[in-house]
N, C-alpha and C positions, 0 to 999 in steps of 0.2 A: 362606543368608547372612543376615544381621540387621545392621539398621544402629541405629545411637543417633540419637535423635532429643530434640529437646527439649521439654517437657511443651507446650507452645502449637504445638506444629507440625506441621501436617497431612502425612500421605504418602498420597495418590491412586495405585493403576494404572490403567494404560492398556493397551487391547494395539491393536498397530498393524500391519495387514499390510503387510508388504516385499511380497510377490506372493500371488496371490491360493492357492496353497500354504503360505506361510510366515507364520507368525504369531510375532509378538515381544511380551513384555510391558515395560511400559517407566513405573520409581517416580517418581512426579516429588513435589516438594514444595512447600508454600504460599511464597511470599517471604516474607522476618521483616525488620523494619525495626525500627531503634533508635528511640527515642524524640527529638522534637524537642524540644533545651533550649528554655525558655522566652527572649526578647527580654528585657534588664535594665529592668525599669522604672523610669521617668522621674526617680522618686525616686533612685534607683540612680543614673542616667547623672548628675544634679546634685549627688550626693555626690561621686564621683569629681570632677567639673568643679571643687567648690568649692575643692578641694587647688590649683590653680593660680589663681584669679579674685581673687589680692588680690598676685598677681606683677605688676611694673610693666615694661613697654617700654618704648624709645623709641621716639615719633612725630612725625617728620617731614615736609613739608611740599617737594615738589621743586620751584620756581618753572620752573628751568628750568636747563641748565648750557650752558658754552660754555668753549672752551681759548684759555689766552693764555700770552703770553713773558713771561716773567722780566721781561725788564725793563718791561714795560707795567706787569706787577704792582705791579713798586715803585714807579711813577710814578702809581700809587693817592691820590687824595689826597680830603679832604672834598667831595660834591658831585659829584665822578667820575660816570660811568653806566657802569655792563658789561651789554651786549647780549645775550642769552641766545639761541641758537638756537629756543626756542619763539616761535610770536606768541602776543599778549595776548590772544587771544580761544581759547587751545587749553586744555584742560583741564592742571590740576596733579596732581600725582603724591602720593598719598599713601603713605609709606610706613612700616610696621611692623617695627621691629627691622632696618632695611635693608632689605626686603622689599615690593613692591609691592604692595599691597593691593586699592587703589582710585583712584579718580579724582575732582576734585571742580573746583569753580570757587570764586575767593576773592569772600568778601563782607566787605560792611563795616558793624559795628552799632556805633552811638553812634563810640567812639574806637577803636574794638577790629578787627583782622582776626579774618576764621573762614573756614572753608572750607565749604562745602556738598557735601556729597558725591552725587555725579551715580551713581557707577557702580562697581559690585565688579567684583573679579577674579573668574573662577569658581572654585569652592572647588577642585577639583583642581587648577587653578593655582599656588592657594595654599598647598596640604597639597604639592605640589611639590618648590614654592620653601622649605621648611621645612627640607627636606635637606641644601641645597644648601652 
């Protein structure tokens, strides 16, 4: 019997006694393993990246929300206050294309609001929420 084999690939026998009468020979062969592609380098992964990094989002800011009646709505007038279920001292919700990002607390420079961003979502969170 002849088996094919491939030019790099070792076949060993063996003989193994079943009992101490009986003797068996038994072909075994090397393991052969593919080749590990290379990881894209850096360069690489920032090409690809570049095709989207001049796409715009919207970003959002969630102070807080809260549900009202119709008619409270229309009785909105200049100076009103609406009550938000968060307190003022709870982080705000940042959000990316609808999407929960982060967390941050508001600050205030010169005239201007900004937010400070305290805290990410964790990336599987986020790569998640991307489906949805």
């Amino acid at each position: 019997m002849s088996e094919q084999t491939e030019p790099n690939q070792e076949i060993t026998q063996q003989t193994v006694a079943d009992s101490p009468s009986e003797e068996t020979t038994i072909a075994s062969k090397k393991a052969q393993f593919q080749a590990l592609e290379q990881a894209p380098s850096t360069a690489e992964k920032d090409g690809k990246l570049d095709l989207v990094l001049d796409l715009s989002l919207p970003v959002s800011i969630e102070l807080g929300r809260t549900n009202m009646l119709i008619r409270n709505i229309l009785d909105l007038n200049r100076g009103s206050v609406v009550e938000f279920e968060k307190l003022a001292s709870e982080p705000v919700d940042i959000l990316v294309n609808g999407k929960k990002m982060a967390e941050g607390e508001v600050v205030v420079i010169e005239k201007h609001f900004g937010i400070r961003i305290t805290s990410l979502v964790e990336t599987s969170e986020r790569i998640r929420s991307l489906g949805k």
